[in-house]
Structures are given as structure tokens and as C-alpha cells.
C-alpha angles and dihedrals in degrees: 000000000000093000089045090066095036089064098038087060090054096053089054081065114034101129110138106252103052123074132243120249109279106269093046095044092054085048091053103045080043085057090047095055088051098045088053103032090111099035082048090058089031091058098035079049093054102044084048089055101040082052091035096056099042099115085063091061111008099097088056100042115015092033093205108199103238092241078062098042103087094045087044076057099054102053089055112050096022085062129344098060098038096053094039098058085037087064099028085060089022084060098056093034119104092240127131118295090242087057091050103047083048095053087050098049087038081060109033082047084052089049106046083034098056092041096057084047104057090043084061109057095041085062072056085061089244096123145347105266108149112217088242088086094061082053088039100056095046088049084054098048101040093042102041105016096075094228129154117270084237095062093043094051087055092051100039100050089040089056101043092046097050080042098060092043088051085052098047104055092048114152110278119293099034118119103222105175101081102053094038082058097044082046085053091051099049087056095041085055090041099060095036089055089046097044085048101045090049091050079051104047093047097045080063100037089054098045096043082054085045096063100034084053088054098048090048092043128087089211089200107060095007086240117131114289125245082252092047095049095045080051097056104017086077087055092052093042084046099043087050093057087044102051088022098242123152121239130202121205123200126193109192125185133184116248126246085349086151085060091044090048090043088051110033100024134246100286087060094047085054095054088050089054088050097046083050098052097039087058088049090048096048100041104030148050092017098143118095106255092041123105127200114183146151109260092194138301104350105343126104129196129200125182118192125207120215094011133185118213097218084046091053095054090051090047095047088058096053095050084062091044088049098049084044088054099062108109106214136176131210120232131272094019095309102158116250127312130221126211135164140173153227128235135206114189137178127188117187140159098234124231109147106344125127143236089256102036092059093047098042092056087059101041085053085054088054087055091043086046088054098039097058097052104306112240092082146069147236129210127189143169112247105272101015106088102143084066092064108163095210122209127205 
């Protein structure tokens, strides 16, 4: 329930330039690195082969002099070409996060770098480099490199700014304005695009985590939903047959809640169901593999992975004391009310049995429990359900 609002708040304030709060910050940008983990090496593959195969075209297109040719060289294979590759593998490699940020800016730094270099010297009359590709490049690295907006803006403004004034003191009887203001625009349509693709890329992140939020979540008591356990209940049964590992399954329901809902009204009946899941919560199924949820109306399940059989007696009784101990008033300065359970539990060291089976031998213990006087329980072993051990 906590994330539910968490989210919800972030939601309120999504616009593009403002972060998220710190944990989901840290998830989005998580989800970005892996969406464009592949854009981000495709893109890093192919500057380091543009660079990398110049030889093969560079006396048609770029027309080096031959005094410029060994330091064109140079700057392409000292640099450009070297930290490109190593992103570009360094992108798809299993290495630290850190390693692989570095690598990226390393690259992205060699590719801007060279390029702005090269422009350079062909306004030196070196070579024939045309100042698109300055434009070219940013336009590359903001729209298809999955970077934040805040990164592109400083390198697209950085860029375009050391571009223009590459442009504009340009030798004498060059014409600089038109392409300094083709290289302004460029920028200008860079980090909008990028501003724009991140809003965009968050408002669906955080709705998509919203509503998934919202499926997994009981919004009454905060507990799993009855989706979210029949989506995790077959891993666990799964995992325990696996691992052999035995599992124990308890359906709890509060007693006679048709008769609290008939006297005191719905909203009070909903407040009973919400005392009784926060003290699951708070008490039970903490470990990781545990689930707690609300199976539906008034009725909880818990399945506990790993389970031991004494253990769950002793758990089972707790959980009655627990639902005994609420202390509950009535409205309208009605004078307490008293309310208990009853409990159905398996435990079992899972082989074959299915999803149903193994629910459906609990839920038959919760009918044995009300039918013998409610506000107790009854635990058995899968299939043994004539040796119930029965808890009051």
C-alpha cells in the first residue's frame, strides 16, 4: 500500500524536468539502461565503424592533404575508434555498472570530440568534413542513446557552443553565420527531442508501475492481492518441489462478518477487514519468500515457504490470538466489539500436487474449523486429512 501511494504521488509531479523520489529515480533510470542497452552498442558499433572504415572512403569523400593525413589518422584510430568499440562491447558485457557508465561517456566524449575536431581542421582547409555532422552526431546521442535530458542538454549545449565558435572564427573568407545557426537549431531540436522523449518515457514507466501496483496490491488492508498471489503461489509451489522444501498454506476468516456488516454497516465491516490485514501484515509472512494476501471478502491466505509443522501450530495460534486481540469499537460510541477467526492450514512437502489440490485441502480444513464451532483452527498434513490437529 505504501508503494501504491508513493507512486501515486509521483504521478501528481511527472513533468519532465523534475526527478522522481530517490528509490524510483534510481528504478527508472534502471529500466532505461536496460531498454537501450542494445540502441546504446548498436549506436557506439556503428560510430566506431564509420571512423573505423575511413581509409576505405576517405580519399573520395573527406579528401585529407596528405601533410594532415597521419594526424587524421590519429584521431581516428588513437581515440575515436578504440573507445567507441570498447562501449559499444563494454555496453552489452556483464561489468560493473560504474565500468560501464565510464565506457559510455568515454565514447560518447571520443565521438562528439573527434568530430569537432575534424570540423575544425577542414574550416583550416585540411579536409572536407561538412558542420551537419556536428548537428548530426548530438541529434544521435540525445534521440537513440537513452540518456537523461540533463546529460544531453550538457552536451548538447557544450557541443553546439564550442561548434559555433569553431564556426565563427573560421580563417578569413569563410561565411560562418548560416551554418552556426543551422548548428543552433540542431541543438535547439536535440534537447527538445530529448526533453520531450524522457517526459515521455517516465509518464509511461510510472503509469505502467501505477497500475501493476494496483493489480498486486489488496487496497483495503495493503496486503497481496488474490491476482498477485495466484501469480506467485505456483512459483513457490514450484520452487518447494524443486528444492524440496515443504510449504504450508492458511486460510483464515473472520468469523459471523455477514452479522458484523448487517449491524454496524459496510464501512465498519471494512475497517474490520483492515484492522485484521494490517496485523497480518505486521506480525506474519515477512520472509522473503512468504506471501500474505486477501483471498477475497473476509477471507486471508498465507503460504509459508519452508515451513516447519510444530512451528505452524504454534503460528496458527498466534494468528487467533492475534485477530481476538484487536481491540475494536463500535461506532458511534458502541462499546467494544469482539471479533475472532477460524483457520484451515496444510503443510505439505510437495511432489505432484496442484495448485488447487493444495488449496483446496486447506480451504476444506477452514470449513472443518467453522463448522466445529469457528474461532479455531485445524492443521493437517496433505492428504491426511482424517489426522487434523485442531486448535482452539
Amino acid at each position: 500500500m505504501e508503494q501504491v501511494d508513493e507512486i501515486h504521488q509521483a504521478r501528481q509531479h511527472r513533468r519532465f524536468w523534475q526527478r522522481l523520489p530517490a528509490a524510483l529515480e534510481g528504478q527508472f533510470r534502471e529500466s532505461q539502461r536496460a531498454r537501450y542497452r542494445y540502441p546504446r552498442a548498436i549506436f557506439f558499433l556503428v560510430a566506431a565503424l564509420a571512423f573505423g572504415l575511413a581509409p576505405v572512403y576517405e580519399a573520395d569523400l573527406l579528401s585529407p592533404s596528405a601533410g594532415f593525413r597521419p594526424l587524421f589518422h590519429l584521431i581516428q584510430f588513437g581515440f575515436m575508434v578504440p573507445l567507441t568499440l570498447a562501449a559499444s562491447i563494454l555496453t552489452l558485457a556483464p561489468v560493473p555498472l560504474a565500468l560501464r557508465r565510464w565506457a559510455q561517456v568515454l565514447g560518447v566524449l571520443a565521438f562528439v570530440g573527434g568530430v569537432l575536431l575534424l570540423r575544425y581542421h577542414a574550416l583550416r582547409g585540411e579536409l572536407t568534413y561538412p558542420s551537419e555532422m556536428l548537428g548530426i552526431v548530438v541529434i544521435a546521442v540525445s534521440l537513440f542513446g537513452g540518456f537523461s535530458s540533463r546529460r544531453v542538454v550538457l552536451l548538447g549545449g557544450g557541443l553546439m557552443v564550442a561548434g559555433i565558435w569553431v564556426e565563427l572564427n573560421a580563417p578569413n573568407g569563410y561565411t560562418p553565420e548560416l551554418d552556426a545557426l543551422s548548428l543552433f537549431y540542431m541543438a535547439l531540436i536535440a534537447v527538445l527531442g530529448s526533453l520531450t522523449q524522457e517526459w515521455q518515457a517516465r509518464s509511461a514507466w510510472i503509469n505502467h508501475r501505477y497500475v501493476t501496483a494496483l493489480v498486486r496490491t489488496d487496497l483495503l488492508t495493503g496486503l497481496s492481492s488474490r491476482s498477485e498471489f495466484n501469480h506467485l503461489f505456483p512459483r513457490l509451489l514450484a520452487m518447494g518441489r524443486r528444492e524440496l522444501k515443504p510449504l504450508a498454506v492458511v486460510f483464515l476468516d473472520i468469523d459471523h462478518f455477514k452479522l458484523i456488516n448487517d449491524r454496524y454497516g459496510h464501512l465498519y465491516g471494512d475497517e474490520v477487514i483492515r484492522r485484521v490485514g494490517r496485523s497480518l501484515a505486521l506480525h506474519y509472512a515477512r520472509r522473503p519468500w512468504d506471501l500474505c494476501a486477501r483471498f477475497g471478502g473476509e477471507e486471508f491466505v498465507l503460504a509459508c515457504y519452508d515451513a516447519d509443522l510444530r512451528s505452524l501450530q504454534s503460528q496458527v495460534a498466534e494468528l487467533l490470538q492475534a485477530v481476538r486481540g484487536l481491540q475494536l469499537q463500535a461506532p458511534e460510541g458502541g462499546g467494544p466489539v469482539s471479533i475472532s477467526a477460524s483457520a484451515g492450514a496444510i503443510w505439505i512437502l510437495p511432489i505432484e500436487e496442484s495448485v488447487e489440490q493444495v488449496l483446496g485441502q486447506a480451504d476444506a480444513l477452514l470449513y472443518r474449523a467453522k463448522e466445529t464451532g469457528r474461532n479455531r483452527g485445524c492443521i493437517a498434513r496433505a492428504g491426511a486429512l482424517a489426522d487434523v490437529i485442531e486448535i482452539a
